[in-house]
TITIMAR-191798 format. One record per residue (C-alpha): x, y, z. Coordinates in pm, whole numbers, padded with zeros to 5 digits, always signed. Layout:
# TITIMAR-191798
XYZ ...
This chain:
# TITIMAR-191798
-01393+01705-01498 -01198+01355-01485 -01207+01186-01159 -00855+01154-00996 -00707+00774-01059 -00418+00684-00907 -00392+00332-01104 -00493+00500-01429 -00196+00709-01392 +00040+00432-01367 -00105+00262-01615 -00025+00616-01830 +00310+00662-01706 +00397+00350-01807 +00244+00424-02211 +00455+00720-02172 +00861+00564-02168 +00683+00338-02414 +01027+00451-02685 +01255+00330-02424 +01096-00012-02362 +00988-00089-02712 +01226-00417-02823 +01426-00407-02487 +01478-00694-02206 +01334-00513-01933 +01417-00568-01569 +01247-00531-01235 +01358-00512-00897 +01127-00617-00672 +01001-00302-00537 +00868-00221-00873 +00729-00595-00967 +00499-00570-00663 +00397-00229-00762 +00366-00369-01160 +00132-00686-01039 -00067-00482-00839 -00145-00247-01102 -00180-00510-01362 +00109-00410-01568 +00294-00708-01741 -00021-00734-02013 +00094-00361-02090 +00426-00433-02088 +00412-00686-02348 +00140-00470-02574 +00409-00200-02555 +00686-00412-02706 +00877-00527-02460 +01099-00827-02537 +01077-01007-02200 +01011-00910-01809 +01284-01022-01581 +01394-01015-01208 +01680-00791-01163 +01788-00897-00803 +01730-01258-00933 +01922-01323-01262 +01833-01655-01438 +01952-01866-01708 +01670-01780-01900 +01753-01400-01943 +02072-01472-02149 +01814-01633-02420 +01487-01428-02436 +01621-01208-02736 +01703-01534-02974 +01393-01485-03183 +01527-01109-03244 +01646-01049-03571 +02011-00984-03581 +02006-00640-03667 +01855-00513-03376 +02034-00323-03136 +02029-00516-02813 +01852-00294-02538 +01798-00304-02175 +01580-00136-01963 +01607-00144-01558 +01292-00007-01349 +01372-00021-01033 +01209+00129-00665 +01569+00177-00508 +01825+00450-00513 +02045+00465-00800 +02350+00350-00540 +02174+00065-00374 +02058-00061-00755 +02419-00048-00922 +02525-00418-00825 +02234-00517-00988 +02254-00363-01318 +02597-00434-01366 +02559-00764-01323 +02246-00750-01550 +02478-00566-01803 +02752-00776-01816 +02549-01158-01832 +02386-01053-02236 +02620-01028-02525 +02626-00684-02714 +02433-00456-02505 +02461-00103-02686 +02152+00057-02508 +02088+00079-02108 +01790+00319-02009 +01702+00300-01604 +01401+00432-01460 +01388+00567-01081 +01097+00719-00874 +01375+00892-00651 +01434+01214-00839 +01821+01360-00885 +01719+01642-00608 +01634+01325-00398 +01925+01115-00460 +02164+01455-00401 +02020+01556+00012 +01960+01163+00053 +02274+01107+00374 +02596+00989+00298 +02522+01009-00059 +02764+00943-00355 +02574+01119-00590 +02533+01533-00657 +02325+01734-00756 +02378+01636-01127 +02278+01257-00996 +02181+01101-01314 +02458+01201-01568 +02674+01130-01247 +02609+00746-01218 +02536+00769-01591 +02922+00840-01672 +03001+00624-01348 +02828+00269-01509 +02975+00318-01815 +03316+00321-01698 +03282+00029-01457 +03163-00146-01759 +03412-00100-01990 +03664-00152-01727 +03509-00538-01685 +03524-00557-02070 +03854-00446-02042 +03979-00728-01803 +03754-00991-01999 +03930-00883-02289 +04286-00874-02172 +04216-01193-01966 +03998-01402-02162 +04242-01659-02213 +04271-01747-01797 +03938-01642-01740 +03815-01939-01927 +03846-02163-01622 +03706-01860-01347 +03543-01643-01542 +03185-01652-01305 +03474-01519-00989 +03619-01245-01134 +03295-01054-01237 +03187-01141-00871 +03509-01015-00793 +03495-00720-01004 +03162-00616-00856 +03293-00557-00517 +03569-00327-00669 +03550+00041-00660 +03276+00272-00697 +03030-00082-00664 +03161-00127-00314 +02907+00128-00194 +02612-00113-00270 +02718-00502-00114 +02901-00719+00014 +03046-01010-00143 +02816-01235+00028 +02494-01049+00009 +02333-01204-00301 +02416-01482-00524 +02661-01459-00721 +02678-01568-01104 +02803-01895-01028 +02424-02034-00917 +02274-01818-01234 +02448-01908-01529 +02579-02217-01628 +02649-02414-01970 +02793-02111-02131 +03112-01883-02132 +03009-01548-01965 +03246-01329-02124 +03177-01489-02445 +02869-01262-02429 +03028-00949-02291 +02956-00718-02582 +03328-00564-02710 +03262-00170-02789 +03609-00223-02971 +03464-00483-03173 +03159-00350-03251 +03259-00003-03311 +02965+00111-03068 +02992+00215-02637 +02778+00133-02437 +02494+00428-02418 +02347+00452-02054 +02043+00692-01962 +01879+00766-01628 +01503+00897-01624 +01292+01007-01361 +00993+00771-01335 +00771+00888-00973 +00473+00668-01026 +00640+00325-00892 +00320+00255-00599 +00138+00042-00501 -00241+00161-00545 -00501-00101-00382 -00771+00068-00517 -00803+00366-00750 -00815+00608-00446 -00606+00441-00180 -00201+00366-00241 +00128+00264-00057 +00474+00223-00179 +00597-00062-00215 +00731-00251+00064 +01094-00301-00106 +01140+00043-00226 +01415+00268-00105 +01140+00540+00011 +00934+00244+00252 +01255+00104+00396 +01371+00427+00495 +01418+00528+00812 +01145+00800+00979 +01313+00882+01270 +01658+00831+01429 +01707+00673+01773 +01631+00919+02063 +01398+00920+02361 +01065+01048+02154 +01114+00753+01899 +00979+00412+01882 +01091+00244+01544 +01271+00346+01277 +00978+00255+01085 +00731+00519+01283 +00744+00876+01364 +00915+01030+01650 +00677+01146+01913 +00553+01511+01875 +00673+01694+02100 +00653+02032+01926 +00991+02062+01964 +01110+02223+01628 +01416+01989+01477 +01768+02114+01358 +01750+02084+00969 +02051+01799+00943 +01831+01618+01183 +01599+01543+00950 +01539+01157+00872 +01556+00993+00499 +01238+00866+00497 +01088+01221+00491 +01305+01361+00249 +01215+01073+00014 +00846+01153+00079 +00831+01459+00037 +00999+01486-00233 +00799+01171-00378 +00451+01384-00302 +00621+01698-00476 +00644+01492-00821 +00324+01305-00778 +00134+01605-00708 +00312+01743-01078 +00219+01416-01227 -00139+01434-01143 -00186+01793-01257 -00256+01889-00909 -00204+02209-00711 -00159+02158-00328 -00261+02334-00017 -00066+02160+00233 -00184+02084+00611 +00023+01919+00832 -00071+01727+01193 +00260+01614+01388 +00650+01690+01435 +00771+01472+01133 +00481+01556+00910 +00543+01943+00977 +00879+01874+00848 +00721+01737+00546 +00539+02016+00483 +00834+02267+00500 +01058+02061+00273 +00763+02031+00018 +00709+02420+00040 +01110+02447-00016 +01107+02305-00322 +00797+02486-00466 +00846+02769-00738 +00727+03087-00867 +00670+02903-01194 +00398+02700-01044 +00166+02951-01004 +00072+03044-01369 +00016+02693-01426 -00376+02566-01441 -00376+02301-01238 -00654+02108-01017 -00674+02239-00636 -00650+01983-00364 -00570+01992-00027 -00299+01736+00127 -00338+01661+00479 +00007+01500+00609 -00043+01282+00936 +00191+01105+01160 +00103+00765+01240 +00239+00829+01612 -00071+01019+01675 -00295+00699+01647 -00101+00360+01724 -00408+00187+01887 -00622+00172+01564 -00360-00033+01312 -00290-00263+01658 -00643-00311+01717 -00811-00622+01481 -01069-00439+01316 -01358-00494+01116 -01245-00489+00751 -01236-00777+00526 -00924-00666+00331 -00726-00658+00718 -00819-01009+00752 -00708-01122+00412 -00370-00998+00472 -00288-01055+00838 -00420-01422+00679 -00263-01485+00373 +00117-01556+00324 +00316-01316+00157 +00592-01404-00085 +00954-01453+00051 +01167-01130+00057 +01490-01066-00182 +01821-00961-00034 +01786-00615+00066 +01974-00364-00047 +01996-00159+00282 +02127-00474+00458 +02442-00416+00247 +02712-00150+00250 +02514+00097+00034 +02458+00392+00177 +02179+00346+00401 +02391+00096+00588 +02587+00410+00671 +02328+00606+00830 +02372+00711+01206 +02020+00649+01224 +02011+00332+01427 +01968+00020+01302 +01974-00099+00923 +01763-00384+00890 +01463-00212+00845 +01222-00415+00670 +00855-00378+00553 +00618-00674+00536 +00579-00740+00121 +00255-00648+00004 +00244-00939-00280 +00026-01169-00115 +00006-01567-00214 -00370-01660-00246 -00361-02046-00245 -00521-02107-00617 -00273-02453-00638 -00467-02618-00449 -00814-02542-00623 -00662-02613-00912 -00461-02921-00846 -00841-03093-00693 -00937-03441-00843 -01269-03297-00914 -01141-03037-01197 -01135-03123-01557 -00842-03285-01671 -00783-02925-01927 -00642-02753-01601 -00450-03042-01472 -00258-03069-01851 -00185-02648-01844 -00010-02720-01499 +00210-03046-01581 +00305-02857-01938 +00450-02522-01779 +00581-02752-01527 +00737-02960-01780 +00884-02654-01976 +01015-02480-01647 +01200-02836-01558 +01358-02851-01853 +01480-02513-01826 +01633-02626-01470 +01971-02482-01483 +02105-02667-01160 +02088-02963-01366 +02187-02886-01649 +02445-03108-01628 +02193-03382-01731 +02127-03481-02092 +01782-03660-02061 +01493-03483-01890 +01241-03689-01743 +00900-03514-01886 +00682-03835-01805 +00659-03684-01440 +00726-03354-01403 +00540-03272-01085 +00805-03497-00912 +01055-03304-01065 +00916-02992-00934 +00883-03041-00600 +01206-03154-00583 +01404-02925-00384 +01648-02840-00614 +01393-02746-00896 +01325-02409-00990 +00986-02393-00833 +01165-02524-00474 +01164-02127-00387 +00834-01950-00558 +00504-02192-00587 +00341-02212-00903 -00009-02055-01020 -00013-01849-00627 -00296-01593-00718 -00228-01221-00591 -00427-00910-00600 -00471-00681-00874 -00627-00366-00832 -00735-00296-01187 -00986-00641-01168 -01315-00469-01200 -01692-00624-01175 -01849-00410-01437 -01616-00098-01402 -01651-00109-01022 -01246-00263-00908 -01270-00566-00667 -01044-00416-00410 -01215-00105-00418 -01558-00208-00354 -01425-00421-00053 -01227-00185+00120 -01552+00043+00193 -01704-00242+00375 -01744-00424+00682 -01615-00801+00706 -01953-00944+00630 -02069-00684+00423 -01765-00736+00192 -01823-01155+00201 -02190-01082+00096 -02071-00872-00179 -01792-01155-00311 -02063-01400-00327 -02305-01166-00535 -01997-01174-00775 -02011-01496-00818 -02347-01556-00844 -02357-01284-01091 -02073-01431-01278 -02248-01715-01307 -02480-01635-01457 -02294-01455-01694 -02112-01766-01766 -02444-02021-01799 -02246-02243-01484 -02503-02415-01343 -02402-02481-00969 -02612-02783-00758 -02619-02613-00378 -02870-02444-00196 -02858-02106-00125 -02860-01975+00235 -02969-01599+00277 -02666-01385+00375 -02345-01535+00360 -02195-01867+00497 -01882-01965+00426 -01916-02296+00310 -02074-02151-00037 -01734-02050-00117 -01509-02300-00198 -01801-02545-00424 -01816-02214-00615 -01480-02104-00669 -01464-02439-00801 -01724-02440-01037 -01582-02127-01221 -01237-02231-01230 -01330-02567-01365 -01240-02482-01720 -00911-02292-01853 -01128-02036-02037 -01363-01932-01772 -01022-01925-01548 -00854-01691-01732 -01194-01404-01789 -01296-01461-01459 -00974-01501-01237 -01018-01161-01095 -01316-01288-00850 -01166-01621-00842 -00868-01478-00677 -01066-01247-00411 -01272-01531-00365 -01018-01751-00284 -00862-01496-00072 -01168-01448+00130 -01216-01830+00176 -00867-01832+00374 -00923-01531+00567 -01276-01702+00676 -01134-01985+00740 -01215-02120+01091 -00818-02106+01229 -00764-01770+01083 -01119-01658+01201 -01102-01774+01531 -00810-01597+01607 -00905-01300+01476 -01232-01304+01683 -01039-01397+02010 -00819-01069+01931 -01152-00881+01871 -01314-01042+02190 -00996-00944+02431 -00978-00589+02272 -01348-00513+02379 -01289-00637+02733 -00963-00430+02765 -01152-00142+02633 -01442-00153+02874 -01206-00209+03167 -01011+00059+03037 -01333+00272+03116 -01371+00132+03452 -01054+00163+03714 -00644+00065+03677 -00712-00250+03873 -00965-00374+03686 -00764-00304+03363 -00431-00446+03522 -00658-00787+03593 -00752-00821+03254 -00376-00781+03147 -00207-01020+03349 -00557-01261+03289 -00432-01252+02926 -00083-01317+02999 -00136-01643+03219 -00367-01801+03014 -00122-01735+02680 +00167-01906+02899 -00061-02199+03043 -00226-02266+02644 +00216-02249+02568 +00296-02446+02831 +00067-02719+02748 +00146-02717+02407 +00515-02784+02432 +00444-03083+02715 +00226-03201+02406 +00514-03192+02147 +00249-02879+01973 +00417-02634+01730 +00096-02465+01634 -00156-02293+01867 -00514-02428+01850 -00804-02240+01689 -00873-01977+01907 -00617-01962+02117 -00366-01610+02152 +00012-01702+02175 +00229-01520+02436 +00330-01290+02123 -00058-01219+02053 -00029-01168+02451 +00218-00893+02395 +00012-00733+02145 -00274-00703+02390 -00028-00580+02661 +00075-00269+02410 -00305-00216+02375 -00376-00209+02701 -00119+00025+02815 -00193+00249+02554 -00544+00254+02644 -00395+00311+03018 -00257+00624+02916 -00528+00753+02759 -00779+00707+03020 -00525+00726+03322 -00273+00969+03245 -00186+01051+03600 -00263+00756+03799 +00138+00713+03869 +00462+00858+03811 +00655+00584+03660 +00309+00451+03423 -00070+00485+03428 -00063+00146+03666 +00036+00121+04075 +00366-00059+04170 +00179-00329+04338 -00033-00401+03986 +00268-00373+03761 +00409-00602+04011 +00193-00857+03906 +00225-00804+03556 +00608-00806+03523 +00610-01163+03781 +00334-01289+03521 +00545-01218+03196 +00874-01371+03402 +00686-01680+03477 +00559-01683+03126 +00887-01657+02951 +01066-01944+03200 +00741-02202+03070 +00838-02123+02669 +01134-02055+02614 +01100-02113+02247 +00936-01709+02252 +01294-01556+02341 +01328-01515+01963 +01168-01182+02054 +01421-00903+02047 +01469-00792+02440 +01493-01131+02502 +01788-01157+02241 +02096-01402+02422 +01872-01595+02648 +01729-01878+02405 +01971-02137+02553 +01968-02021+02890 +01604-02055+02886 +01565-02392+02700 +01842-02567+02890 +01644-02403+03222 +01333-02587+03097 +01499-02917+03001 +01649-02877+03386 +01271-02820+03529 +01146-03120+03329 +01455-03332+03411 +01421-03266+03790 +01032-03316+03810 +01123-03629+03600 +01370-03766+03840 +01168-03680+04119 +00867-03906+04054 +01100-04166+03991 +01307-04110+04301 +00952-04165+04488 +00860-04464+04348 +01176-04626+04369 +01199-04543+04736 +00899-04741+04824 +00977-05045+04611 +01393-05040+04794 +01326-04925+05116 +01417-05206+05248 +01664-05321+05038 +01961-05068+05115 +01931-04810+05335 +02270-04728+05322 +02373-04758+04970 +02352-04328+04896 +02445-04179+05226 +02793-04073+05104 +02672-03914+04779 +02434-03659+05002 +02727-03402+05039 +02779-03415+04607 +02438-03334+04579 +02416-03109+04798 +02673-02905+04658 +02510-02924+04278 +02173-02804+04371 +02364-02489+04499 +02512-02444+04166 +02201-02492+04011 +02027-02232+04250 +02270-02011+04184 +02221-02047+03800 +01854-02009+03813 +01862-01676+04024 +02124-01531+03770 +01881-01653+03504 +01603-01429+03680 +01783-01169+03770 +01880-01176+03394 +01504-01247+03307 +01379-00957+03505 +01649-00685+03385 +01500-00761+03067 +01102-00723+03154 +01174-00408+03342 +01348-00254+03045 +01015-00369+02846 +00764-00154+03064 +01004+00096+03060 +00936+00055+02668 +00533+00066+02769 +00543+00362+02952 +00657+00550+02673 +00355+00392+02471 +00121+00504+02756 +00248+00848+02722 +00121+00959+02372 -00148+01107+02498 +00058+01344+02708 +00408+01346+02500 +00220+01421+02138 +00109+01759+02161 -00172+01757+01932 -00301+01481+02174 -00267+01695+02518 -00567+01872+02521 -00789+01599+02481 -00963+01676+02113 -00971+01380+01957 -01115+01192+02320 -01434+01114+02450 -01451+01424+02689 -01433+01673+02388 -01713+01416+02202 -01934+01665+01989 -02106+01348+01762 -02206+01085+02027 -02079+00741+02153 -01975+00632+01808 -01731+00866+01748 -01531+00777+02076 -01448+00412+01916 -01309+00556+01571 -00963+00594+01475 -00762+00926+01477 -00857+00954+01086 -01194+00934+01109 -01205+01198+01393 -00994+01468+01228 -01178+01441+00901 -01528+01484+01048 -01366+01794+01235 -01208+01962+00926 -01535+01907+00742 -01715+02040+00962 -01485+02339+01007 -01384+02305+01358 -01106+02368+01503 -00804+02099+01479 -00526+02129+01765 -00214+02113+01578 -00327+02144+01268 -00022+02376+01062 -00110+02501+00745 +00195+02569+00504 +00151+02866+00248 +00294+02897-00100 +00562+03092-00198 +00345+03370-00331 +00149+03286+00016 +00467+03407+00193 +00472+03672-00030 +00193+03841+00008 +00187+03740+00440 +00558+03932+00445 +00493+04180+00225 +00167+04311+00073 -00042+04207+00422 +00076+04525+00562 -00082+04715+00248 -00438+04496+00358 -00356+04292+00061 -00309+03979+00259 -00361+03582+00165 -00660+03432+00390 -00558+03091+00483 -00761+02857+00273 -01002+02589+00445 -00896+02208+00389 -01313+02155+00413 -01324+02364+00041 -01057+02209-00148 -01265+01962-00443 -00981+01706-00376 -00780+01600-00061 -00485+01392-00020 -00429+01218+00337 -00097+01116+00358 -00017+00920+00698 +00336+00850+00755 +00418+00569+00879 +00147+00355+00752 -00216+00290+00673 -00478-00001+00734 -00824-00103+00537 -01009-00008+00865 -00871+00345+00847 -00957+00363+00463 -01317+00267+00533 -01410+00480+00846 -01224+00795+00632 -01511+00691+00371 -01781+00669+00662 -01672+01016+00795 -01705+01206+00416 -02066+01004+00381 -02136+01149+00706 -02021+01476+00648 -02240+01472+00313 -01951+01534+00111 -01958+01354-00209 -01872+01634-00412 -01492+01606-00241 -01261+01303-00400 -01088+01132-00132 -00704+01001-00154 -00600+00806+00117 -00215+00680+00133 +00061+00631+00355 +00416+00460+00398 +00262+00112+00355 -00029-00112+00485 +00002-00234+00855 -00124-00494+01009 -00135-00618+01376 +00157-00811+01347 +00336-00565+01153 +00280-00324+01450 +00430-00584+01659 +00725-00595+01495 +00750-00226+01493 +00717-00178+01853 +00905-00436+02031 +01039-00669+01666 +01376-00638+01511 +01228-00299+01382 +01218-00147+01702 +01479+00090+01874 +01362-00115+02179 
């Protein structure tokens, strides 16, 4: 029987609309070109006929052109794929629809099924959601061919306005705002727009628009192990609505056990549910569904709604899903672990968001749910292959494929178009010219791919089951191994292991040539990858985190003062490292060092660690009022010494009150020296010269007192309302109540001392396959289930409820979001277990990181 492959069945899905896409201009938002790169899609694409891949959110210039080598008898075509709802989408493909000339044929793809889209709040659509916003584009198109038609005489001189204008009309003013994304004006130039509005008058065809559902829009790392993308409607929505058991819109409520009124029910778990319903279809699969937590029990209830009768006569593969909320575990994706693919992404910088829809007036800007800005960190990472390729020690071969896309993409440059002769003896001046196309995306930025494979074994795939130097070791047999392949002879010794200088001299030796580039940039990319994540800044800081971690964890073990020390150690030497660096004129923190926001990462680790190993130490939090004392007057002192951190959101309002506070400080210590010395030198010069400006100064260092104890006062209001924040952290233990009686703990331990420093994951899947018993655990029967519970049991003909340990496939699903430590200790506990007969699926909202988790929990996505 075929192994389950999440990428493969992209890569199918995609073959499948292959009739829809086949001649057509197809467009991507950019939800769906992050899950399309990671998959490896565009080569597809292309081999399936499609006339050109564009950005949907980010119309260009060059779109209007890409079907001039079509023959004129074609029907012009467009297909939209796009990760959003159909609502939050519609500005986009109207304005996609209305910049090419004769468009007869619009087909849109959506992973957000019509079932979805119809119990999604504040909704426009029904329950007939695609014919709805079918019959709904249409007529907003033909109404804007209408006025070009009527109007095309005035509309010569502001044509670009009144589709801008148009778009904000009606049933589009769900979507935007006028000023939300660029309009036409900065897209097209050189050319009449509503010279290429197609006429269905004229023509003597309408427009024909069809909506399909399309569920496999992901973001698969690894043939086992997926996210969704990080711009999608179903990431960005919200998992919980503002009340005292939730942290973050982007996290589950606590679980309290506390059953939930049904219209209480958040958007992000209708979308995933309803997303794991269709996958689960897709893949042939047949799910027994367990559920751990308040929000994932939900899950399970609305996945169970929507099964059928007509499911069971289908053959399809068993599998068990396990549903998880990440509010049962928040230390682990805080924590800096050791996995290789956590350090490549916490190191590497990711590409610059698009407008968001949900910042605009679409509908989830109308959810009741808190606040709107809710935004994941994009997945598309930039892996620094410019500057390996730009070195002087390359072949000239390279250096000539760079200047000639460079020179084609400048002469493309539509903001200056105004210009008749185009300077091509140059172009890299041209392009890093601000106002050049490549100003906002750099060129030849490698990213990953998940379908890159060393011998059928995928790069990402191999990595993620390995430690840090375990995975570098392996990236450098790759090479090797590639080298050999190729017959590159590289001049540099050897060392036994892995060191990190062995990377870059060998990077560069494959990538010398444009043909061994191109077959081999799969490793050249993870190499290059690994080389920044290595890297001694990056690495350094990464260790520090690792080093502070351990010592909060084994003072955690010890007493409350002990761990309260360590705390407010890590807070004063943050502000002293800060403090220095801003007397220095330092924007950047030195190798090594933690910033007060690394500082406040540590702080949410330790008090989580307080809570689980002092739960009832105090009433108010697992520390005393005299250590929490301390702590608070460390943070105050901290924030008054760099001010340039009160971008953080509780200190939102203060950032001039604090840096004019500062400049005061310096000012006065300033003037004081000075005062000194001039004292000496005039003593005897004028005794009498200031004695009637005493009384004036008198009176403004009473103002200024008085300014700097409101500033405190202010200061302080602020800190308490933050360890109000961190009690609530250091309360999961006792507030989640598959966490209160102390399973998943040391004190419970059945396996030893490793199994106390393992995540959440790891622990519950060594207990369900080893068949204990899992507090919390809910297991969610079928229809026929219910069936035959309700009514044949009492005839002895009842359903025994199946064991997730049996099933030949499981799904974990952890809502909220999933690291590469958590993916590789799931692995360690099924090798453990001796398991290899059971496949292993492990996904989740999207992939966290430290910082991530920062933002989550006191960031602009926080309800804090």
């Amino acid at each position: 029987m075929a192994l389950v492959d999440v990428t493969k069945s992209c890569l199918d899905s995609i073959h499948q609309i292959s009739e829809h896409i086949e001649g057509a201009t197809l467009y991507l938002d950019a939800g769906s070109t992050e899950s399309f790169q990671l998959i490896g899609a565009f080569p597809v694409l292309l081999d399936l006929g499609v006339c050109a891949v564009c950005s949907l959110e980010n119309l260009c210039s060059l779109d209007v052109v890409v079907d001039w080598n079509l023959k004129s008898d074609n029907v012009s075509k467009i297909a939209v794929i796009t990760s959003r709802l159909l609502s939050d989408a519609h500005r986009y493909i109207l304005r996609c629809l209305t910049s090419h000339e004769g468009v007869h044929r619009c087909t849109i793809f959506t992973p957000i099924s019509e079932m979805a889209h119809s119990s999604y709040p504040d909704s426009p659509l029904g329950p007939d959601a695609y014919h709805e916003y079918e019959s709904l584009l249409v007529q907003d198109y033909e109404e804007l061919v209408k006025k070009s038609k009527t109007k095309s005489t005035m509309l010569k001189d502001n044509n670009l306005r009144e589709i801008s204008t148009f778009q904000d009309e009606g049933w589009s003013q769900l979507t935007s705002s006028e000023g939300d994304i660029p309009h036409l004006e900065s897209s097209l130039t050189g050319s009449d727009i509503y010279d290429k509005i197609g006429h269905p008058e004229d023509t003597g065809q309408k427009l024909v628009v069809s909506v399909h559902h399309f569920p496999m829009i992901l973001c698969p790392f690894s043939p086992r192990v997926f996210v969704f993308p990080s711009k999608g409607s179903i990431a960005e929505a919200h998992l919980s609505a503002e009340h005292k058991d939730s942290l973050s819109p982007g996290l589950p409520p606590l679980s309290t056990g506390l059953l939930s009124d049904g219209d209480d029910v958040p958007p992000g778990a209708t979308l995933t549910a309803h997303f794991l319903y269709h996958l689960a279809a897709k893949m042939d699969l047949k799910m027994e569904i367990f559920s751990l937590g308040d929000l994932s029990r939900t899950v399970g209830k609305i996945l169970m709604d929507m099964s059928s009768l007509y499911d069971v006569g289908r053959r399809r593969r068993s599998a068990g899903l396990l549903i998880v909320d990440r509010t049962l575990d928040l230390l682990t994706p805080c924590c800096h672990g050791d996995s290789l693919v956590d350090r490549m992404f916490s190191s590497l910088p990711r590409r610059e968001r698009t407008t968001s829809s949900n910042q605009m007036k679409g509908s989830q800007t109308q959810l009741k749910h808190g606040p709107s800005n809710l935004q994941r960190a994009p997945l598309d990472v930039q892996i620094p292959l410019q500057e390996i390729l730009r070195e002087e020690d390359c072949m000239t071969d390279n250096l000539r494929l760079l200047e000639s896309i460079e020179a084609f993409l400048c002469t493309w440059d539509s903001s200056n178009s105004a210009s008749q002769i185009v300077d091509l003896t140059n172009p890299s001046k041209k392009v890093n010219n601000k106002g050049s196309l490549n100003s906002e995306v750099e060129l030849f930025s490698g990213s990953f791919v998940s379908t890159e494979n060393f011998r059928g074994t995928p790069y990402l795939q191999a990595i993620l089951d390995r430690r840090t130097k375990d995975g570098a070791i392996l990236i450098k047999k790759w090479l090797q191994e590639t080298f050999r392949r190729e017959n590159i002879n590289v001049n540099m010794k050897s060392h036994p292991g892995f060191a990190i200088s062995e990377l870059q001299p060998m990077i560069k030796a494959l990538a010398r040539s444009q043909p061994s580039l191109l077959r081999n940039k799969g490793i050249i990319q993870l190499a290059a990858a690994a080389l920044v994540a290595l890297d001694k800044s990056h690495c350094a800081r990464w260790d520090a985190f690792i080093s502070a971690e351990n010592i909060l964890s084994a003072s955690a073990g010890d007493t409350t003062q002990s761990l309260a020390a360590q705390i407010g150690d890590i807070v004063n030497k943050s502000a002293l490292v800060g403090s220095r660096q801003q007397k220095d004129g330092k924007t950047k923190a030195s190798q090594g060092v933690l910033s007060f926001q690394d500082a406040l990462l540590l702080i949410v680790t330790g008090y989580i660690l307080a809570g689980e190993n002092f739960p009832t130490s105090g009433l108010d939090g697992p520390f005393s009022w005299q250590e929490e004392h301390l702590l608070k007057e460390a943070i105050v002192d901290a924030i008054l010494e760099n001010p340039s951190i009160a971008k953080l959101k509780f200190l939102h309002g203060l950032a001039e009150d604090l840096e004019a506070n500062l400049n005061r400080m310096r000012f006065e210590e300033t003037r004081q020296v000075s005062s000194n010395q001039l004292q000496i030198d005039d003593f005897d010069d004028d005794q009498w010269g200031s004695w009637g400006d005493e009384e004036t100064d008198n009176n403004n260092d009473k103002e200024q007192v008085y300014g700097d104890m409101q500033l405190k006062l202010e200061l302080r209001d602020r800190v308490d309302n933050l360890f109000r924040f961190l009690h609530k952290l250091s309360s999961l233990k006792t507030r989640n109540s598959p966490l209160r009686d102390g399973a998943f703990t040391s004190e419970s331990s059945f396996i030893g001392d490793p199994y106390t420093n393992k995540g959440l994951l790891y622990k519950l899947l060594t207990r369900v396959l080893g068949k204990y018993d899992v507090p919390g655990l809910e297991y969610h029967s079928s229809t026929v289930g219910r069936l035959f519970k309700s009514g044949f049991g009492r005839f002895g003909l009842g359903q025994a409820k199946p064991s997730l340990a049996d099933q030949s496939i499981i799904l974990v699903f952890v809502i909220g979001g999933i690291n590469g430590l958590e993916v590789r200790e799931a692995q360690e506990a099924f090798s453990e277990a001796g398991r290899p007969d059971i496949e292993l699926i492990i996904c989740g909202t999207t992939y966290l990181s430290p910082d991530d988790m920062l933002d989550l929990l006191l960031g602009d996505s926080s309800y804090f």
